[in-house]
Every structure is written in C-alpha cells, then in structure tokens.
Kinemage of the C-alpha trace (Angstrom):
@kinemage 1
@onewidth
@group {chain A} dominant
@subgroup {mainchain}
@vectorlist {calphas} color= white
{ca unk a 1} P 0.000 0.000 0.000
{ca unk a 2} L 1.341 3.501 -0.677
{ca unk a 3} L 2.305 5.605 2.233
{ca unk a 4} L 0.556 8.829 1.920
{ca unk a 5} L 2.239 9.953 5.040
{ca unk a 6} L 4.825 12.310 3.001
{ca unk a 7} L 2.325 13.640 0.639
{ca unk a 8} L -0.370 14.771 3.552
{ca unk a 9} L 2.556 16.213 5.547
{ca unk a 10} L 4.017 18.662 2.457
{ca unk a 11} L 0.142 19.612 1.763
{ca unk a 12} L -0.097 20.559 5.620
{ca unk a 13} L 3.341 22.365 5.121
{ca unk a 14} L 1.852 24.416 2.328
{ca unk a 15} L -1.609 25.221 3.909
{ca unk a 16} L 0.292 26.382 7.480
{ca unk a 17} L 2.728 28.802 4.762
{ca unk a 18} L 0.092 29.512 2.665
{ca unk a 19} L -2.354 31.168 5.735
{ca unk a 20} L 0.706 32.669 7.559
{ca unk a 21} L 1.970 34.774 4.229
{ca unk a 22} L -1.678 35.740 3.790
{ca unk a 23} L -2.221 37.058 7.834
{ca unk a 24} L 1.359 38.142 7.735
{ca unk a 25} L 0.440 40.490 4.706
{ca unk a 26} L -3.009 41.812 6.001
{ca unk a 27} L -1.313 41.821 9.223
{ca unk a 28} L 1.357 44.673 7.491
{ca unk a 29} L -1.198 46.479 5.145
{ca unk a 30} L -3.365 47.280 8.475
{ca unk a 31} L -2.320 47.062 12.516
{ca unk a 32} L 1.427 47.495 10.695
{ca unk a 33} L 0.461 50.352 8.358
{ca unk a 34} L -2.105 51.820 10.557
{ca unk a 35} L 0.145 52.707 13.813
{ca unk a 36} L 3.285 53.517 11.561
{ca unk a 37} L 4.921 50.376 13.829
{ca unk a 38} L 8.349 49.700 12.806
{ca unk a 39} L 8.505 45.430 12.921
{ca unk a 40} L 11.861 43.571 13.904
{ca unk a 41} L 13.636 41.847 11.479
{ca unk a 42} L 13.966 42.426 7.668
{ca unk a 43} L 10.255 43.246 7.856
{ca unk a 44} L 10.773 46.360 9.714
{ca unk a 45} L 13.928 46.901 7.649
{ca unk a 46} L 12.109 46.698 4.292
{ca unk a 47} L 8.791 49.172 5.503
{ca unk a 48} L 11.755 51.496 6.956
{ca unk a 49} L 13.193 51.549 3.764
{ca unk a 50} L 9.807 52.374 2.137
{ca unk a 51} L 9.359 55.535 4.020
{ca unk a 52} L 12.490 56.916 3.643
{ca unk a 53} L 12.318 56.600 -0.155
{ca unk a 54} L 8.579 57.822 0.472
{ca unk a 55} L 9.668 61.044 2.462
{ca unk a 56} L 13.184 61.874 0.752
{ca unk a 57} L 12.896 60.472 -2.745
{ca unk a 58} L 9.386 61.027 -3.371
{ca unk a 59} L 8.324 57.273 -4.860
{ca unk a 60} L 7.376 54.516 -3.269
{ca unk a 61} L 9.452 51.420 -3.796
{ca unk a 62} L 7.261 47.949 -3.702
{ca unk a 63} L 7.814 45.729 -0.591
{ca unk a 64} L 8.338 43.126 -2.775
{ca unk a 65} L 11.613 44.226 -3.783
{ca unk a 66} L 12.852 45.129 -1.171
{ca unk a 67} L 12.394 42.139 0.850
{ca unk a 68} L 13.599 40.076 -1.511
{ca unk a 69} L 16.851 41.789 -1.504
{ca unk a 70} L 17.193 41.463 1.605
{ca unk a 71} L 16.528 37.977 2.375
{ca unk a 72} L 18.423 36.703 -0.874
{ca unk a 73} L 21.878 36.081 0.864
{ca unk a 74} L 20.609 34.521 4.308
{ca unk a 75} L 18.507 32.285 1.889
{ca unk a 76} L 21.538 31.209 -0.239
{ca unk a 77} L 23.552 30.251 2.644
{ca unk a 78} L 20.819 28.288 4.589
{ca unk a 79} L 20.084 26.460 1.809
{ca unk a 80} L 23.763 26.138 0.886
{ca unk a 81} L 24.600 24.561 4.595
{ca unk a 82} L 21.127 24.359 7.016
{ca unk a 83} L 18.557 22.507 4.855
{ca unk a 84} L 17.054 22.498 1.434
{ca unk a 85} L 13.307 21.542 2.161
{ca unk a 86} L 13.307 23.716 5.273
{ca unk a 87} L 14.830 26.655 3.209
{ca unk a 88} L 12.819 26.227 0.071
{ca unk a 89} L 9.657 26.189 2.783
{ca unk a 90} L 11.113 29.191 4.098
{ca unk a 91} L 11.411 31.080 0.670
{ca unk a 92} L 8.114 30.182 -0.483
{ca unk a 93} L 6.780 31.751 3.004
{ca unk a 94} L 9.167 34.802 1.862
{ca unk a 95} L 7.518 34.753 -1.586
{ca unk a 96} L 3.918 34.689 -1.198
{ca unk a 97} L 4.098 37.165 2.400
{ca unk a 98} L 5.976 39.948 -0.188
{ca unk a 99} L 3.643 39.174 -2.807
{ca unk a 100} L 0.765 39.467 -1.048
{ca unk a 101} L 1.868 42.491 1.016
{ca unk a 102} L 2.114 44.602 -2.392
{ca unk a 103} L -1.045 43.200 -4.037
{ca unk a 104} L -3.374 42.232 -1.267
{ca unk a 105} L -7.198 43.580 -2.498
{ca unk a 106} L -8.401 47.090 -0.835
{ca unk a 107} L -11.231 45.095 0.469
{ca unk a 108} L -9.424 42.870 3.012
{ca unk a 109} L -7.115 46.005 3.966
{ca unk a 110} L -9.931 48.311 4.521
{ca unk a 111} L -11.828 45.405 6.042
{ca unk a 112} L -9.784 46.610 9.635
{ca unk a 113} L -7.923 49.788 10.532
{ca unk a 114} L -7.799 51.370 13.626
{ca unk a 115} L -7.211 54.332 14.579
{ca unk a 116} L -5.324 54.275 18.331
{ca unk a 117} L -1.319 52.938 17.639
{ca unk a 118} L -1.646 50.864 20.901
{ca unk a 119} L -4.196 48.801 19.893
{ca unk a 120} L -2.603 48.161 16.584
{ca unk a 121} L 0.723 47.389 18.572
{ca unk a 122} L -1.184 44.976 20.507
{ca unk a 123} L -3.205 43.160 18.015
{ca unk a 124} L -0.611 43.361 15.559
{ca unk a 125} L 1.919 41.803 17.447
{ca unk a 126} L -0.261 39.223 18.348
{ca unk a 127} L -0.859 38.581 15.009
{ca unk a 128} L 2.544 38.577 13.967
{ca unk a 129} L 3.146 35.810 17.045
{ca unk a 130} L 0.672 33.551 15.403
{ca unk a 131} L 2.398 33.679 11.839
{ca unk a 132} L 5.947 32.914 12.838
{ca unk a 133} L 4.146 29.705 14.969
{ca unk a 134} L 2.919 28.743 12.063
{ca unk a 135} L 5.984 28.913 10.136
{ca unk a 136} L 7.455 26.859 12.981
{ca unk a 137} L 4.558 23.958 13.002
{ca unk a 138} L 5.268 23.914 9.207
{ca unk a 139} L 9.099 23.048 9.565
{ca unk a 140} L 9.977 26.644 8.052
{ca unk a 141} L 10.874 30.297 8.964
{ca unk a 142} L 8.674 33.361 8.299
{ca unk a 143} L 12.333 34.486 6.355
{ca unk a 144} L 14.907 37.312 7.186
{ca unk a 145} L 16.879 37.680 10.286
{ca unk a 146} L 15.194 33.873 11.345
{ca unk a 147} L 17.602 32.851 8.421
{ca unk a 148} L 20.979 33.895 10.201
{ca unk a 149} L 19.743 33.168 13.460
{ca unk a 150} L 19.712 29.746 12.475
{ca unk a 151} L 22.286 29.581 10.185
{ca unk a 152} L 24.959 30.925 13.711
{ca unk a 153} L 22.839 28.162 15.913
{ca unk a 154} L 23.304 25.059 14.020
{ca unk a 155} L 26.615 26.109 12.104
{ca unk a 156} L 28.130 27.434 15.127
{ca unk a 157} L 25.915 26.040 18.152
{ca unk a 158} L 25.738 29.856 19.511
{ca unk a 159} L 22.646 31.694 20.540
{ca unk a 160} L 22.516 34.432 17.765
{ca unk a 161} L 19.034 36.233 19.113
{ca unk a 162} L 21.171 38.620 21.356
{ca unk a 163} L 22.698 39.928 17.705
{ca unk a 164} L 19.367 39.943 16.529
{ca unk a 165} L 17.726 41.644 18.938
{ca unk a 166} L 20.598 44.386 18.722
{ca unk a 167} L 19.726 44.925 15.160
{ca unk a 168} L 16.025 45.446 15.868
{ca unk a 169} L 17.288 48.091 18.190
{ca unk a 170} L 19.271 49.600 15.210
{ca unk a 171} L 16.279 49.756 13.358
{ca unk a 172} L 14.119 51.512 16.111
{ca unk a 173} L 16.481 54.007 16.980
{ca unk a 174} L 17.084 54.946 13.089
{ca unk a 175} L 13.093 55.145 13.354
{ca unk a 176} L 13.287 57.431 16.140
{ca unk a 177} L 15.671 59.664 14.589
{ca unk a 178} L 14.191 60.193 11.221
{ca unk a 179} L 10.342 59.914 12.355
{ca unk a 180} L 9.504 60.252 15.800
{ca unk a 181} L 10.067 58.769 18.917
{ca unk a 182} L 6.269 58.034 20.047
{ca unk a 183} L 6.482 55.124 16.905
{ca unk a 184} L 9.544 52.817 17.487
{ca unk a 185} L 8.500 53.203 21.448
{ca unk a 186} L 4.967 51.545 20.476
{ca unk a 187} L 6.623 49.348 18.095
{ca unk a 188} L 9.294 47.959 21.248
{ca unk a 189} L 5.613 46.696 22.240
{ca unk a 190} L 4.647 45.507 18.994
{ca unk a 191} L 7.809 43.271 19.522
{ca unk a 192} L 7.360 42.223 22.844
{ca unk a 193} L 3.684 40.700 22.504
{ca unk a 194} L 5.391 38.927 19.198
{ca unk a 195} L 7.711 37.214 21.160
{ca unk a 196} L 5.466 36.679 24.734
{ca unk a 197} L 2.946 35.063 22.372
{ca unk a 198} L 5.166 33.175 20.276
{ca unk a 199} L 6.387 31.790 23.235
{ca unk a 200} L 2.846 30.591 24.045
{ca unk a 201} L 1.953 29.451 20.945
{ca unk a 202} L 5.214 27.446 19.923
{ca unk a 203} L 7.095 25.767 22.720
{ca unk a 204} L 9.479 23.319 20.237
{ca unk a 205} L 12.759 24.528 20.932
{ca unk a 206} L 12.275 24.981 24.445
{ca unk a 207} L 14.156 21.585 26.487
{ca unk a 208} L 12.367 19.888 29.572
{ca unk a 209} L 14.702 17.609 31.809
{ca unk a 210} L 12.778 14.603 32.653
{ca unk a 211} L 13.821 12.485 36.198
{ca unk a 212} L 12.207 9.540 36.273
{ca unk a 213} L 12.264 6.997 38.943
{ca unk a 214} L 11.507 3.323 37.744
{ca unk a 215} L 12.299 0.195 38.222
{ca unk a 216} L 11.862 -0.739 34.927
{ca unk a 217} L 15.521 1.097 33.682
{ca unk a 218} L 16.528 -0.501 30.522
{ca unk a 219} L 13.353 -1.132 29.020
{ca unk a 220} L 12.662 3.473 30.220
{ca unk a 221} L 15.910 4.265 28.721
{ca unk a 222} L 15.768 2.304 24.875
{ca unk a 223} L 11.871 4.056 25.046
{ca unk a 224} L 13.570 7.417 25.409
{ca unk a 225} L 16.424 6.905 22.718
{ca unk a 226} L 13.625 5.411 20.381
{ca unk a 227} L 11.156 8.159 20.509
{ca unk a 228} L 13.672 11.202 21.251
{ca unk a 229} L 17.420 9.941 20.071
{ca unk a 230} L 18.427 11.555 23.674
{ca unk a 231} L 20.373 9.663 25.922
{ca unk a 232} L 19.860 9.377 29.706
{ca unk a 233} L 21.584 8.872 32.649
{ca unk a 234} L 21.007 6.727 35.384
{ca unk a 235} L 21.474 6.934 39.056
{ca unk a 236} L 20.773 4.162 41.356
{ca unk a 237} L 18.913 5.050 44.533
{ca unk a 238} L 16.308 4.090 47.492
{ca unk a 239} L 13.063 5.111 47.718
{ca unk a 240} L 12.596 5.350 51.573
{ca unk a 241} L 8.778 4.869 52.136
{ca unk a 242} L 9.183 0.897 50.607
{ca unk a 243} L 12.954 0.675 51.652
{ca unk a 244} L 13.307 -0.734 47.504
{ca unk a 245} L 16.196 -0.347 45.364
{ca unk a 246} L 15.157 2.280 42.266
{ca unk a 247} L 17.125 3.950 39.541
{ca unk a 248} L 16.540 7.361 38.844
{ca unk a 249} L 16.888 8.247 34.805
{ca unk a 250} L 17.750 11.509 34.127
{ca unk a 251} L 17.225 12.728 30.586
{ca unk a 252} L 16.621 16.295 28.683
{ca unk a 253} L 14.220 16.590 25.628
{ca unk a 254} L 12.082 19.212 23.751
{ca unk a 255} L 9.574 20.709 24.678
{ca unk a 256} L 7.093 18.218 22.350
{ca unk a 257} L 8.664 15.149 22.804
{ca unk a 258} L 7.667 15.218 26.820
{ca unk a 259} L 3.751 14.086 26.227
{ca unk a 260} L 4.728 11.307 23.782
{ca unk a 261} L 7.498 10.421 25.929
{ca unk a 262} L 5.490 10.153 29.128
{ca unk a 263} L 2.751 8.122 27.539
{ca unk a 264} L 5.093 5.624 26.201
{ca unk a 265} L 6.480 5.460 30.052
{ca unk a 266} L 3.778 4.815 31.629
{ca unk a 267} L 2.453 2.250 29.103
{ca unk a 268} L 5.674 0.353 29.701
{ca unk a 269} L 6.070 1.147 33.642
{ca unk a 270} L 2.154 2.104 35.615
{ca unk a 271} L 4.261 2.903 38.611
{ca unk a 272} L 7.015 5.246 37.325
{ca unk a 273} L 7.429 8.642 38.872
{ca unk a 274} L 7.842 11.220 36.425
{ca unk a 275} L 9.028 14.934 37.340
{ca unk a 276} L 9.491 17.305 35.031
{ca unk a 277} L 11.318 20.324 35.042
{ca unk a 278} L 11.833 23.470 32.445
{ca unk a 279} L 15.476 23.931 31.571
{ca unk a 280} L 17.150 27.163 31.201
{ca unk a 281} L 20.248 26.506 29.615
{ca unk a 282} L 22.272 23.744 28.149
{ca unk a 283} L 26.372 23.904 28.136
{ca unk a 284} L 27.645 20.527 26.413
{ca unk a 285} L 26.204 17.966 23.455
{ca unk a 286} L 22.488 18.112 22.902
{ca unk a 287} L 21.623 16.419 19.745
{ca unk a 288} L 19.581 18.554 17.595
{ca unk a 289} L 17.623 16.880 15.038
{ca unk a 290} L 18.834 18.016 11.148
{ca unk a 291} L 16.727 20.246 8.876
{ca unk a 292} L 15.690 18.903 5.924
C-alpha cells in the first residue's frame, strides 16, 4: 500500500505557509500600516526603507523588492549549509508574504484599521506571534533575520538572538531619529507581545529535563532513545517509604517530545514517577535533530 504519510505532511506544510503569508500580509497592510509600527527583522527593515524613499525620494518602492533583496543572501547560505526543504519552505513563506503584502485587495485592507497605535501594537503583534508559529509547526521560517539566526545556531551552536535583537534596536532608533520617537516606542511593544505570544503558541525549541524513577531502567531508557534519540543517565537510589532499590533516569528533551514520551512510560512502567522540570540553559552535546 502507498504511504501517503509524506504527501499529507508537504500539503499541511503548504496550507500552514500559505495562511501565515496571507495574515502576515493583512497583518502589514493594516495594525502594521495603521500605527506607523516599525517590525523587527527584515520586515521592519524593508517598511523602513519604504518611508524613507517615500519622504526623501518622493516614490514609493514595492515591498516586494525590497524584501527580496534582503533575504536573498541569508537564503543562499541556509540552503547552501542548514537545509534544502526547510529553506525552500522558508522562501516560499518569503515569496507569497511579499507578494501578497504589495497586491493584497483594498477590500481585506480596509476590512480593519484602527485608529489608536496601541491597539494596533497589541493586536498586531499578536498577530505577527501567530504567523511565525505557524511557520514553525510547518518546519519553516517566516524568512529574514530567522535565516541567520539559524544559520549561527546550528553552524556554530551559539545563541545568535542577542545579535538579533541588537539589530532590531538599530532599526528603532534609526526610526526614532528620522520619524519620531512616540512610533519605534509603540513598536518595542509591537515586539514584545510577538515574542510573549510566540512563546505561548510554539514551545518546540524549548528543552524539559525529565527524572524519572523506575524500576523498569533498561526497558525506560531504549523508550527514550527510540522516541527522542536523547540519551539518559542513570542513578541508582532508594526510595525510603518501601525501603526498595530504584534507579533514577535523568534525561533532557524538547519541549514536544515530553507528552509522547510520558505516555510511552507509563504504558511500559504504571508505577514510574515522572518529574518534570523546564530547563534554562544547556552547556555541552544536545543532539539537535537536522533540517531537511
């Protein structure tokens, strides 16, 4: 029988894109466009570079262009050394958000605009959250600065969103200078509900240690490397209420592999005692799984 496991998971890839470019877009053409919000990222650079031409060269260059300029490099060299599939993904994403950003019919952008910059910080940001989570869930990036933040993390195995985040800054203070102040301060907000409700939204590259006392160890541990490829430790112990010899299993996995992982536990050992625990940070090998 054919396995029509690969072709339902690319169509769910391209549906997840396909609706995130399409809310990313209205998402820029009102809350974006509305308040005057400055976005992180390549997003913000491009609609930055906009008005300036706007104000001091009197045209208006397409968002299209722009963005595709920008994002042509990173997108080269993560395809070159991160992943095709995820990178092609990523492009498309890239693609259709631009396209639809320049050409997206007056009817769906006058559907919504508000008038008060805090809501549209708010809502917008929001917004914004929910497309890059469902770039995520499709195995892709919603594009730009995403693209060398990952590119540093798996090339390099160094946390590159402090870089990032100092380049967003960049962009708000040039912001501040050339429009006003009152804008890049509401769009530090637009920012900070993106990231508090991506981090609601998409938990997968957040790690969980799991300590699990069982008396079941070997069959525990070959569960975990099956389902996770993570290794565990063990520590022999005594559980002092029964005064019985236990090991306790001490393991570290994302954020998504815990409920899978604790089902299979239990299935295999009713009595295990499972704690776990959200980890900060990780110093030493953690095996990442490969992009595609």
């Amino acid at each position: 029988m054919r396995d029509l496991s690969a072709p339902l998971r690319i169509a769910k890839q391209l549906f997840l894109i396909s609706l995130a470019s399409a809310l990313m877009a209205f998402n820029i053409n009102t809350f974006v466009k509305a308040g005057g919000l400055i976005p992180g990222g390549f997003t913000g650079l491009t609609l930055l570079t906009q008005e300036i031409c706007q104000r001091y060269g009197a045209f208006r260059a397409p968002f299209s262009l722009i963005y595709y300029a920008l994002n042509a490099v990173p997108a080269i060299i993560c395809f070159k050394f991160i992943g095709k599939r995820f990178t092609l993904l990523s492009i498309l994403m890239v693609f259709l958000s631009g396209l639809l950003t320049d050409f997206m019919p007056a009817m769906f952008i006058n559907f919504l605009q508000l008038q008060d910059t805090l809501l549209s910080a708010v809502f917008g940001g929001l917004l914004n959250g929910i497309c890059i989570a469902l770039c995520l869930y499709a195995d892709a990036t919603s594009g730009g600065t995403d693209f060398i933040a990952i590119f540093i993390s798996e090339k390099y195995h160094r946390d590159a969103w402090n870089y990032i985040f100092a380049g967003n800054c960049v962009i708000l203070v040039l912001a501040a200078c050339l429009f006003s102040l009152d804008k890049a301060l509401y769009s530090i907000i637009f920012q900070f509900v993106t990231t508090k409700a991506l981090g609601v939204l998409y938990r997968g590259y957040q790690q969980m240690t799991l300590l699990i006392i069982t008396a079941k160890c070997d069959e525990v541990y070959f569960l975990i490397r099956s389902l996770t490829n993570h290794s565990v430790t063990s520590v022999k112990a005594i559980g002092n209420y029964e005064k019985k010899e236990r090991e306790i299993l001490y393991s570290v996995v994302y954020s998504n592999e815990v409920a899978p992982v604790i089902r299979a536990i239990k299935k295999t050992d009713p009595d295990a005692f499972v704690n776990v625990i959200k980890t900060e940070q990780i110093n030493g090998r953690f095996y990442r799984q490969p992009k595609e």
